[in-house]
Steps between C-alpha positions, in 0.01 A plus 500: 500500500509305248162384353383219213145669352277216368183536265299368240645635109734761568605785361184605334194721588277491739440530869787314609741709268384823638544388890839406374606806348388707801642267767811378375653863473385642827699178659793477267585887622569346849734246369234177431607281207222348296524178284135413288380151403230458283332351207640643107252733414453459131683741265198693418409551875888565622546825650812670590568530897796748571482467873676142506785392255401278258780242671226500818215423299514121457173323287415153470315383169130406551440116391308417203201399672095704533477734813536415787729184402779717319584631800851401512484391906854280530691739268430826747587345794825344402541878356411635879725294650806526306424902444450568892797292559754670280426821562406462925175613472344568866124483355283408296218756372239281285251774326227182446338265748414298218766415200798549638388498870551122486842512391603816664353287864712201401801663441468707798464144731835367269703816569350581839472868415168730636200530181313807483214429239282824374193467332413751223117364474486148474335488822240718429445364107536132568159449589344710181403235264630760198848531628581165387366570201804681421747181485192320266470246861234291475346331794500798710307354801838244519728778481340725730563225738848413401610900543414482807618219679832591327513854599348411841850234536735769363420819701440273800839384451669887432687674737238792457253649240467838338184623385493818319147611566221433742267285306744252405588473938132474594509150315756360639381364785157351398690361193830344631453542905600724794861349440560670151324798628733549810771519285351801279641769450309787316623813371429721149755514211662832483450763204749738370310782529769682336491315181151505546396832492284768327670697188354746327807539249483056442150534467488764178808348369358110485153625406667674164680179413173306553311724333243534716380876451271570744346160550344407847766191542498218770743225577522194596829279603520129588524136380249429206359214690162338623515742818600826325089525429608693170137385358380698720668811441422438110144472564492819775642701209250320246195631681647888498353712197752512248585862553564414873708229454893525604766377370679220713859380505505181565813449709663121496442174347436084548288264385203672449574773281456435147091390685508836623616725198282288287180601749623874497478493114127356529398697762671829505696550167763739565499561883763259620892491413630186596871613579625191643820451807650817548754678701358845472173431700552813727506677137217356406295577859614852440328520170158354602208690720377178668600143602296222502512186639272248489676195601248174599704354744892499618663529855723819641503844501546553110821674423319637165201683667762655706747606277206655333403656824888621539469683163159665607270363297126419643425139479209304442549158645302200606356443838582179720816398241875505654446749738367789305242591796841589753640667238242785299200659731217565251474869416847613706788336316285291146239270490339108583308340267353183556688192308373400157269793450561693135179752598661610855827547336384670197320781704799564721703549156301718396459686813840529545639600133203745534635693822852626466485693875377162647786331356786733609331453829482161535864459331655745733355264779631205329826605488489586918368140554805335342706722689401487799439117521710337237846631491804283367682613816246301735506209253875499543487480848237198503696325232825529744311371796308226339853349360697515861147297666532255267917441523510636907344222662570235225759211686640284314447091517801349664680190343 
């Protein structure tokens, strides 16, 4: 099959890349081809993606307009077109209901191909006033509104929906209707539990090049943006006497982060190292104790917390965000604490870091969740059968 992969910038980090890099490979080994439009990241944010050739990856420039206007609307859907028709694409997979899910629905109605659109948390982060405050929006009420008439047009009008976790489902239908929610489909991104995976040997070795002795380390790894609740985690470790205090690798980057290393400097002088995007984050889970989370809000089942899981680390997480409470039980497999509170999270920190048999414990049943309930094998599977609903039934219009 041969598929056209729409999103918002593309190739650069974040949610959307890592579906990407986890689907596209599992599909491509059954003979799929894969063409990508998106927005030009900018040169700073570009990221290398190996899994498509870079003669697949098409970008249109963003115009020289303030968010939302720069979109460049007319540009990616005479790219859509002309794209899908050169190469025969069968489908259309849009990764945003928003952005490019009004381009990715036109061109979809102008080729008469099937659109699948994902959501990777838009859904569930539309209605939080501080998600917009990411893209400096102002008049958030209006946008709220326009979000959501748009989205509720553009998965009304897909062929079907994929939701990768619970929470963002559950919305659907009081949001957009029992029309959008019929054609749901709902099913956890897979995690290489190989790649993922505990190492004693990786652990010593990338503790010695860190230097980190035997420090009482956590980690963290995710976007440096309004939801990561980083302040949080600054202030958690704040509050810890300075003898107790870990040191934390902080795991990513975005927006937010010269805010955030300039509050770790205030706050806890010495305890975080910002080490920005990387490609060694199973190194760098093998060389902490702990992982914390405390992401405010977001939609899915987060591929970080798992991978973190995968590697066997306990995890400290917040409760009632993505869908954290399907994922850890409290006292089996890591922890829930409740969203925006430094003192609850603090504690568990240093309950944790101060327990190494209740860690290997709940690590060891970390590791058995992700097994057992979110193998790249099913994921495969769910991936293959999504794809043929969407093109099976699809007829196209005559004349």
């Amino acid at each position: 099959m041969k598929v056209l992969i729409t999103t918002w910038v593309f190739p650069t980090h974040g949610g959307v890349f890592s579906f990407l890099e986890r689907v596209i490979p599992q599909l491509a080994a059954r003979g799929d081809e894969f063409d990508i439009l998106a927005v030009a990241p900018s040169s700073e944010a570009h990221r290398p993606f190996p899994h498509v050739s870079r003669g697949h990856i098409h970008n249109v420039a963003q115009l020289r307009l303030p968010r939302p206007f720069s979109f460049p609307l007319a540009s990616f859907i005479f790219a859509a077109v002309r794209i899908a028709r050169k190469r025969g694409c069968e489908l259309i997979f849009c990764q945003d209901p928003f952005y490019s899910g009004i381009p990715s629905l036109l061109a979809s109605k102008l080729l008469d191909v099937p659109l699948i659109v994902a959501d990777h948390g838009m859904i569930t982060n539309f209605t939080e006033r501080d998600y917009w405050s990411n893209f400096g929006f102002r008049l958030v009420r209006l946008w709220q509104c326009v979000s959501r008439a748009t989205m509720k047009a553009v998965l009304c009008g897909a062929s079907l929906l994929y939701a990768p976790g619970p929470d963002i489902a559950e919305r659907i239908p009081g949001l957009f209707g029992r029309g959008a929610a019929d054609k749901t489909r709902t099913f956890p991104i897979g995690i290489d539990t190989d790649r993922f995976s505990p190492r004693g040997d990786v652990r010593d070795a990338v503790r010695a090049e860190l230097a980190l002795g035997n420090s009482p380390t956590a980690v963290f790894v995710g976007r440096l943006h309004v939801e990561s609740g980083l302040e949080y985690l600054v202030e958690a470790v704040r509050l810890l006497p300075k003898e107790r205090r870990p040191l934390v690798l902080v795991v990513g980057d975005g927006a937010l982060r010269a805010r955030y290393e300039e509050e770790a400097r205030a706050k806890a002088p010495g305890a975080f190292r910002f080490l920005g995007y990387s490609d060694r984050i199973p190194d760098y889970l093998n060389a902490a104790d702990i992982f914390v989370f405390p992401k405010v809000f977001a939609g899915g089942y987060s591929i970080s917390l798992r991978e973190a899981m995968a590697t066997g680390l306990p995890s400290i997480a917040t409760a009632k965000v993505d869908s954290h409470d399907r994922i850890i039980e409290t006292g089996a497999n890591g922890v829930l604490v409740p969203s925006k509170d430094a003192g609850a999270l603090s504690q568990e920190i240093e309950r944790l870091l101060s327990n190494a048999d209740l860690r290997a414990k709940m690590g060891s049943e970390a590791r058995r969740t992700i097994l057992e309930r979110f193998s790249m094998e099913a994921f495969r599977s769910q991936m293959e059968e999504l794809f043929s609903q969407a093109v099976g039934p699809h007829t196209p219009r005559s004349g």
